[in-house]
C-alpha positions as CSV (number, residue, x, y, z in Angstrom):
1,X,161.7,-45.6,-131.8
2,X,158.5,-47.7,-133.0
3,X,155.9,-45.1,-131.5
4,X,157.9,-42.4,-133.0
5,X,157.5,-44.1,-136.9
6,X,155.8,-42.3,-139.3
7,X,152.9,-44.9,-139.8
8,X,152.6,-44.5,-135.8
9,X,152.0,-41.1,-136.1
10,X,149.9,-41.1,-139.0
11,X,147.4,-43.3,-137.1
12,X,147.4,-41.5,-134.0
13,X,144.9,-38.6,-135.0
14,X,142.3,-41.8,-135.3
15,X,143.0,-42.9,-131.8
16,X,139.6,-41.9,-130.2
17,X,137.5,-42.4,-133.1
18,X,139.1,-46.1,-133.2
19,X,138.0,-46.3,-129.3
20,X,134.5,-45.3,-129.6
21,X,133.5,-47.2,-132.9
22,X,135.7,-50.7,-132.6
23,X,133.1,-52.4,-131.1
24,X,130.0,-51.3,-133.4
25,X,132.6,-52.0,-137.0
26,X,133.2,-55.3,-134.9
27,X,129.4,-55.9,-135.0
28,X,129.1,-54.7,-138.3
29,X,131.5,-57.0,-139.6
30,X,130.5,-59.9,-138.2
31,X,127.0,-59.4,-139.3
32,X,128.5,-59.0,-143.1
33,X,130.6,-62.0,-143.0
34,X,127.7,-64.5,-141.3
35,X,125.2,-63.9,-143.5
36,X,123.4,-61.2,-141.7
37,X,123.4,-62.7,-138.4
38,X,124.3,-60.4,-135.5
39,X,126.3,-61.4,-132.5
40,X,124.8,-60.2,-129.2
41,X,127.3,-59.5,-127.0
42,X,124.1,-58.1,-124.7
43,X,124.2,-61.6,-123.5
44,X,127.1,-62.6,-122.0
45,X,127.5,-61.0,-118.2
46,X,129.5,-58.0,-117.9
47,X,132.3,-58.1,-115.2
48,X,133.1,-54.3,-115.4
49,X,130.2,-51.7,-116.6
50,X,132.6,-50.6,-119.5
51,X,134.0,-53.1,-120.9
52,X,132.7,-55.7,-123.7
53,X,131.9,-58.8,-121.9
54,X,133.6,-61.0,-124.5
55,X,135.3,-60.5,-128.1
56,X,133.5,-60.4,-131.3
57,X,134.1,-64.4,-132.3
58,X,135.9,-64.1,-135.3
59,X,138.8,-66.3,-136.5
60,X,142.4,-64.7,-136.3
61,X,143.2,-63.3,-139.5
62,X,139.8,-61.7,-139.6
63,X,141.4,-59.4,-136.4
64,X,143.5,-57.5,-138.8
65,X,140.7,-57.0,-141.3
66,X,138.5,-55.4,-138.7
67,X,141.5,-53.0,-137.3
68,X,142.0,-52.0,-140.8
69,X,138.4,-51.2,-141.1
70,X,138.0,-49.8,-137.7
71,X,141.2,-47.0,-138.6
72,X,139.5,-46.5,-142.2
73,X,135.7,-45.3,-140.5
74,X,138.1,-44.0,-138.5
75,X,139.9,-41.4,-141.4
76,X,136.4,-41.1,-142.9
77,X,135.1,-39.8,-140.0
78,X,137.5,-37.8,-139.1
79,X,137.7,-36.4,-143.7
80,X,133.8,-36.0,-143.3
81,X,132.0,-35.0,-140.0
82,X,134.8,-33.7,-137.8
83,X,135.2,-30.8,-139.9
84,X,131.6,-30.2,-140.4
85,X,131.0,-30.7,-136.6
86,X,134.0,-27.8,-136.3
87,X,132.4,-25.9,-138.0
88,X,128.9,-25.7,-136.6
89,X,130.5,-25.5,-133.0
90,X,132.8,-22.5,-134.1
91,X,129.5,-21.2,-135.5
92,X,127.6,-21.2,-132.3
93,X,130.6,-20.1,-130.1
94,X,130.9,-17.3,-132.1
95,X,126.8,-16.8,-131.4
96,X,126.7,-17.4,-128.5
97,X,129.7,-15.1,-127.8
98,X,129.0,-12.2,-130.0
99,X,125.4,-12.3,-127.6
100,X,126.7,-12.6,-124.4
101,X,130.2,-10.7,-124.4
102,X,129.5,-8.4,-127.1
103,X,131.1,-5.6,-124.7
104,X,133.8,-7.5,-123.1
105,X,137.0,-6.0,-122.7
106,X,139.8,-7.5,-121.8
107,X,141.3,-5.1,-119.5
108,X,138.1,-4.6,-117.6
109,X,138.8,-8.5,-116.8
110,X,142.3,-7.7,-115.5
111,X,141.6,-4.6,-113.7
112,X,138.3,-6.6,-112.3
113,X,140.7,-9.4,-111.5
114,X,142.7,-7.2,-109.6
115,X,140.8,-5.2,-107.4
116,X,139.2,-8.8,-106.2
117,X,142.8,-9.8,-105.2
118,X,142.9,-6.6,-103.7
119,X,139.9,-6.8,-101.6
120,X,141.3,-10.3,-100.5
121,X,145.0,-9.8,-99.6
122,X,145.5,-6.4,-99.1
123,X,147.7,-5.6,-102.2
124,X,147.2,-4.8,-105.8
125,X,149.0,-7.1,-107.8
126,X,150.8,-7.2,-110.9
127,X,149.7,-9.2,-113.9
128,X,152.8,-11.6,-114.1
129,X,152.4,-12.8,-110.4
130,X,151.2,-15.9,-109.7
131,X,149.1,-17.3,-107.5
132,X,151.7,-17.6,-104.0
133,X,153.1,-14.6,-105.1
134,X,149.6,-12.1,-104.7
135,X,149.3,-14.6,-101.3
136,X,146.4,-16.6,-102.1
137,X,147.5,-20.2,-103.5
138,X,145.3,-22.9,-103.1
139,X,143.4,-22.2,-99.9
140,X,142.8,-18.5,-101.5
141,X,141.6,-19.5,-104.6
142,X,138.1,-20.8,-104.0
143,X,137.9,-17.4,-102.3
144,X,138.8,-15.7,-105.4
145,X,136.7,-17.4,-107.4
146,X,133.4,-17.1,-105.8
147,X,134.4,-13.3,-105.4
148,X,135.2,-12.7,-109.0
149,X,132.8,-14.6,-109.7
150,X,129.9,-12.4,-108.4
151,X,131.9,-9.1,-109.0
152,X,130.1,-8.4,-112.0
């Protein structure tokens, strides 16, 4: 019932960007609050790769300060430059795709699709099979992808 509250799932779209930036608002933070001085956590030695060797050394109650920060970058990033990063991506799919697949055609893929499946097993298939039913599964399917794949 908690994770299903509405603050829960208000929050949850800020989940990644909370991940990758908790550590640098962390630094930030701490370097705000001490007078410009930076904590190094480059210091301390690592005992996995990922992971921050220790905590930013802050008192409790500034914990809950830097969360609420954290989720605030958080929204901002996710107001500002996700959309504008959306947007440049859809712009160079549709670039990139209007220059390489300019005359793709669905049904060729199908028919192309099936005639390697054909080649393969023996039998032309029909578009709602799956996999075990046209009699390739897993051990057939590397098969069908490096013959589809050079096919056209």
């Amino acid at each position: 019932m908690i994770l299903r509250s509405k603050a829960i799932s208000k929050m949850s779209p800020h989940a990644y960007n909370c991940f990758l930036f908790h550590q640098t608002i962390s630094q930030w933070y701490y370097a705000a609050t001490r007078n410009g001085r930076w904590w190094n956590w480059w210091q301390y030695r690592k005992v996995m790769y990922w992971f921050s060797p220790q905590p930013v050394p802050v008192f409790w109650y500034e914990y809950f300060i830097i969360v609420i920060l954290t989720i605030a970058f958080s929204a901002l990033m996710q107001v500002t430059l996700e959309p504008l990063a959306n947007s440049a991506m859809s712009h160079c799919q549709t670039i990139f795709c209007r220059k390489y697949f300019s005359d793709f055609d669905e049904t060729d893929l199908e028919k192309s699709v099936h005639n390697v499946i054909e080649d393969l097993t023996g039998t032309l298939p029909d578009s709602d099979w799956t996999l075990d039913q046209t009699g390739l599964s897993s051990m057939g399917l590397p098969q069908l992808s490096r013959r589809s794949g050079g096919s056209q």
